[in-house]
N, C-alpha and C positions, 0 to 999 in steps of 0.2 A: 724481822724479829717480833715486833710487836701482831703484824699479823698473823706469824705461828702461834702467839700464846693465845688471842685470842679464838683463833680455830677451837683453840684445845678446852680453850672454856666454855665459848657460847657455840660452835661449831661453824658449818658453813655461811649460815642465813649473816653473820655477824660479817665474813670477809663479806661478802656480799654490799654490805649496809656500807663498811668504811672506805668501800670502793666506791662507790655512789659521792656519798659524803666528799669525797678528795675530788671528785670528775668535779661535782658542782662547786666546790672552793676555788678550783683551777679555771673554770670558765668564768667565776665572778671575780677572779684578781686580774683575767686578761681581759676583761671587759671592761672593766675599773682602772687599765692600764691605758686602753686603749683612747679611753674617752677622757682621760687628762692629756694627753697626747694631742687630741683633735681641739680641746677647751685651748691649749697653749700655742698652737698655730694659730690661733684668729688672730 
C-alpha cells in the first residue's frame, strides 16, 4: 500500500530507496540480534 502511493508520487527511484532502506534495517536488527545472543552465552 504504502509503496503504490509512493510510486505514484515520487515514482520508481523512491521504491527503489525504501527497498534499500528496509534490506539495511533488517540486516542491522539481525545483527543486533545476533550479537546480544552471543554477549548472553558467555
Amino acid at each position: 500500500m504504502i509503496l503504490a502511493l509512493a510510486a505514484r508520487v515520487f515514482g520508481a527511484d523512491a521504491i527503489l530507496l525504501l527497498r534499500r532502506l528496509a534490506a539495511v534495517g533488517v540486516r542491522a536488527g539481525v545483527s543486533e540480534m545476533t550479537r546480544h545472543e552471543r554477549e548472553d552465552g558467555r
